[in-house]
C-alpha positions in Angstrom: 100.8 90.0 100.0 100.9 92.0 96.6 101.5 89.9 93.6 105.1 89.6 92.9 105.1 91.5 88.8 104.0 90.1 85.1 105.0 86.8 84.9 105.1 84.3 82.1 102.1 82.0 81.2 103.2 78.7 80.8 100.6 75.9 81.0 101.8 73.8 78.2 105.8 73.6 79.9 103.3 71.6 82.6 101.6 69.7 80.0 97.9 70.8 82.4 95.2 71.3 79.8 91.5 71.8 80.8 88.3 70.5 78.5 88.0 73.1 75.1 90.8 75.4 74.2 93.8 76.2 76.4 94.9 79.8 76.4 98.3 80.6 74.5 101.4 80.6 76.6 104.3 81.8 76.8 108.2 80.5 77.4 108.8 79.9 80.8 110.1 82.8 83.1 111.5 82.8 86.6 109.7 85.1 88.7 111.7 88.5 89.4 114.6 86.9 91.7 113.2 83.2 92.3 115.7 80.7 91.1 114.4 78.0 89.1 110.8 78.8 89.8 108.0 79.5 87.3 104.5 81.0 87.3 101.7 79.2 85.0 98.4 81.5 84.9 95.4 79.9 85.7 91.7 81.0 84.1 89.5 79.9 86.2 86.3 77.6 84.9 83.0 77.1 86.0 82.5 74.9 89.1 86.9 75.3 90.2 87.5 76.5 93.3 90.6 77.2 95.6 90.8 73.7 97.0 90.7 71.8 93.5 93.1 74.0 92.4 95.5 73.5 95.0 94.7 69.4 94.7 95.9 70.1 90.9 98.7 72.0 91.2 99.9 70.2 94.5 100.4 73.6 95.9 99.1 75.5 99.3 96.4 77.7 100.1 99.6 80.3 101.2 101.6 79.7 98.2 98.5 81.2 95.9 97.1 83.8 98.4 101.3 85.3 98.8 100.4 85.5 94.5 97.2 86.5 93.9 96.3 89.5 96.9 93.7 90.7 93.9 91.6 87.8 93.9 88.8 86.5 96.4 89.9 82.9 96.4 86.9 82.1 98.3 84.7 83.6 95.8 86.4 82.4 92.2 84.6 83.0 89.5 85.1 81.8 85.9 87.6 83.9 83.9 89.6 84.7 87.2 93.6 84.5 86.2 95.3 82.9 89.2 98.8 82.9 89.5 100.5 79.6 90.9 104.0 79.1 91.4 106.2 76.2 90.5 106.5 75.4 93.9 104.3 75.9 97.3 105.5 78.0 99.8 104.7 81.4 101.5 106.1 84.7 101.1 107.3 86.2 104.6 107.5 90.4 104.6 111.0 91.8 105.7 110.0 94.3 108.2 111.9 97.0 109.9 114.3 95.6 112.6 113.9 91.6 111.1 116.8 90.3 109.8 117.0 87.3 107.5 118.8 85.5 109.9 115.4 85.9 112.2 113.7 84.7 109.6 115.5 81.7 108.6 115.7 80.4 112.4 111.9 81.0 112.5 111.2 78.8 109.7 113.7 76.5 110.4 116.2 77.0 107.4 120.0 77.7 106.8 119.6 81.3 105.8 122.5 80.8 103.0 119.6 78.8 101.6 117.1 81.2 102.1 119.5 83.7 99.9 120.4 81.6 97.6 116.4 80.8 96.4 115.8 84.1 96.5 118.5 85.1 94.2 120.8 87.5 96.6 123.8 87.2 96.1 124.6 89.9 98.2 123.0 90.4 101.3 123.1 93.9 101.6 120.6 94.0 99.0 117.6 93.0 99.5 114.2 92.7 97.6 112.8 95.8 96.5 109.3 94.2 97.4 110.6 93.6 100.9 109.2 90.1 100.8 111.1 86.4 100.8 109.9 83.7 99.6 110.2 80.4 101.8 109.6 77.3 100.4 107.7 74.3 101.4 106.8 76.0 104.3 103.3 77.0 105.6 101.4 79.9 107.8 103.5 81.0 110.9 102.3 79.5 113.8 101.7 82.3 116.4 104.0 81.7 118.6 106.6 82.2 115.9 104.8 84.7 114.8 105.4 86.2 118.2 109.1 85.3 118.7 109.2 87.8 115.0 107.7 90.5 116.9 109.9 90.2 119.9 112.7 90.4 118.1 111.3 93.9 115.9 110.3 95.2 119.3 113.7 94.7 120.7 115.9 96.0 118.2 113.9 99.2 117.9 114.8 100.0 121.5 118.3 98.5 120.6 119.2 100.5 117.1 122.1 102.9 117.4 121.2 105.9 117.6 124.9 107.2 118.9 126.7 104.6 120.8 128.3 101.4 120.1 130.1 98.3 121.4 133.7 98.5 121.6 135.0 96.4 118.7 138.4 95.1 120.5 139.3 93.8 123.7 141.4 95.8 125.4 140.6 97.5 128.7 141.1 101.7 128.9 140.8 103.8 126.3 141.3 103.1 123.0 144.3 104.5 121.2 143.6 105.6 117.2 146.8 106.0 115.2 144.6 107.5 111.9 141.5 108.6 112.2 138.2 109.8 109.8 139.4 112.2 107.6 141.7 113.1 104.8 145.4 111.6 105.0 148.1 111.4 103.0 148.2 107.3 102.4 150.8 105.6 104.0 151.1 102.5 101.4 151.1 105.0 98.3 151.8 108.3 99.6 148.9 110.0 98.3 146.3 111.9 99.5 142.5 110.2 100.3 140.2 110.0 101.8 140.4 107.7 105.1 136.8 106.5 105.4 137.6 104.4 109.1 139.4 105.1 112.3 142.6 102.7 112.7 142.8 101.3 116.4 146.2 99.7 118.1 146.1 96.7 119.3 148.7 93.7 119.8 148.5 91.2 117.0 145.4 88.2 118.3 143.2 90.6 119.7 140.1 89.4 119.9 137.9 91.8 117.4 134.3 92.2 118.8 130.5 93.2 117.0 129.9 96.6 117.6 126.6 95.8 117.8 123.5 92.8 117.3 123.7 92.1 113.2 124.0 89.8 110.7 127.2 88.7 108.8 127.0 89.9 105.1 130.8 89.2 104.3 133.8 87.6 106.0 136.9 87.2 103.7 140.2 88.9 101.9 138.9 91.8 100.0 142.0 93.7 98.7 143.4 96.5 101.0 140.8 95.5 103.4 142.6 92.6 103.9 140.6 89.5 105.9 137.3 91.7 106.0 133.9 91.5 108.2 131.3 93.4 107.4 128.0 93.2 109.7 124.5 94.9 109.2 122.6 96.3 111.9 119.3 97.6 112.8 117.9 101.0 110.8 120.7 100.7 107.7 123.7 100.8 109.9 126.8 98.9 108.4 130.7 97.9 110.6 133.3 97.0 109.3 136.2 95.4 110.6 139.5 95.4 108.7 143.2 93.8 108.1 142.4 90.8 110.1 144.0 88.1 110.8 141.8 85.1 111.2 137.8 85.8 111.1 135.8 83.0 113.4 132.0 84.3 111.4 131.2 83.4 108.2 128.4 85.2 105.5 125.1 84.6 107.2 125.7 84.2 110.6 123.9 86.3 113.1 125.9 88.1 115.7 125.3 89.6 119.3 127.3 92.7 120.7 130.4 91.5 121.6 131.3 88.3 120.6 134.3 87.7 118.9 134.1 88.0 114.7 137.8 87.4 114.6 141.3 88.7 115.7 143.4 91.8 115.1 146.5 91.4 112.4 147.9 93.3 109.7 147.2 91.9 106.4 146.2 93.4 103.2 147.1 97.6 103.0 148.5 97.4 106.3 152.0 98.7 108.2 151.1 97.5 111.6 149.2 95.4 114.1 145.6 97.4 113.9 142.0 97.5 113.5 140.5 99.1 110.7 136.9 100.1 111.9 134.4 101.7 109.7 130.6 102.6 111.0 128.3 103.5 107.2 124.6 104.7 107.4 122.5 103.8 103.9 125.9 102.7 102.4 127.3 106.4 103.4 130.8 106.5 105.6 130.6 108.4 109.3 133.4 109.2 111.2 133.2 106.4 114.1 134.6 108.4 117.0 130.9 109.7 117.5 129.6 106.1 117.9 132.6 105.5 120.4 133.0 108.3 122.1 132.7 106.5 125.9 135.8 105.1 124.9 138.0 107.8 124.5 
């Protein structure tokens, strides 16, 4: 693991002072994203090693080798600079096709959690290091380590790559009343930009996952209306508009097809329908191409 950025010294905010002169330190700082966790920096002395330092800073082994990738912590010599976090834990790499969801169930946490000590508030955004930080948890056992690599395996055979669930159920074709494309608005009556296809459908109808994904936000959002918005495999993003109940909530991790909620008409709305929108790396496509076996 690569060290997570210039941190903070702070051995006197935990009061741990070795024989002779401590080094200066600094004010406490959170590492970048960690809530309510600091680093202290360590120099090592003669005769310390990785076990007595974990003993005295009632940490892991993990916790300081996710920190310190430059060091040899089975060679320490005096003078080294360890970093050791406020609080044990390991640091887990987000890989291509992992989702946090995977992650949390993995390690045994609520993934709302695992968001919330990580400092995203929005899940769409991950950590620019690609890494999240688990706390009070240890080494992967390999048979979770092997359920992880199931999953990666599976939803790189799985990722859209042109066809996707269809996200009501109805049977036949589906019918669009406005599709991807310029329009003149009918709330407003200007022009824009319409960046969805609208689908009929009788108010209740149960409004599907287009595909496997994780919930990144289920609630009213303006002319949206009640809003879900799911992320998929290979930075694909659906979302499902003008609601009018949703049965997911932020977090949850979703397979093709179930039910995310039903269809209504609420927020910039004239009718019963589902707004559906398909993005790439945050950037609109029309959806008929990912639903063309429904036409």
């Amino acid at each position: 693991m690569r060290p997570l950025g210039s941190f903070a010294l702070v051995l006197a905010a935990l009061g741990v002072w070795a024989a002779g002169p401590a080094p200066a330190a600094e004010a406490p700082e959170s590492p970048t994203g960690l809530q309510g966790l600091y680093v202290t920096i360590h120099t090592v002395r003669q005769g310390e090693t990785v076990a007595s330092l974990v003993q005295r800073y009632r940490t892991t082994r993990g916790t300081l080798e996710g920190l310190n990738s430059h060091l040899n912590l089975d060679a320490l010599r005096p003078g080294d600079r360890v970093r050791i976090l406020s609080r044990p834990g390991v640091f887990q790499k987000l890989q291509p096709g992992l989702t946090v969801s995977d992650i949390a169930q993995v390690y045994q946490m609520d993934p709302r959690d695992l968001l919330r000590v990580n400092g995203i508030a929005n899940p769409r955004r991950l950590p620019a290091n690609g890494e999240l930080f688990i706390p009070d948890a240890g080494p992967l056992p390999y048979e979770a380590q092997r359920r992880l690599s199931r999953k990666r395996a599976t939803r790189a055979v799985r990722a859209p790559r042109g066809a996707f669930g269809k996200p009501v159920s109805l049977p036949g074709a589906l019918v669009v009343s406005a599709g991807y494309g310029r329009r003149i608005s009918p709330i407003d009556g200007q022009p824009q930009l319409h960046v969805g296809m609208d689908l009929v459908a009788p108010w209740g109808t149960p409004v599907l996952a287009a595909r496997d994904g994780v919930v990144s936000d289920a609630g009213f959002r303006g002319g949206y209306g009640n809003l879900v918005i799911l992320q998929h495999a290979n930075g694909y993003e659906t979302r499902y508009g003008h609601l009018s109940d949703f049965v997911v909530k932020e977090g949850d991790h979703v397979t093709e097809g179930q039910v995310i909620g039903h269809v209504g008409s609420t927020g910039d709305s004239t009718s019963f329908h589902l707004h559906f929108e398909v993005r790439q790396g945050g950037t609109p496509r029309d959806p008929r191409r990912y639903l063309t076996r429904y036409f």
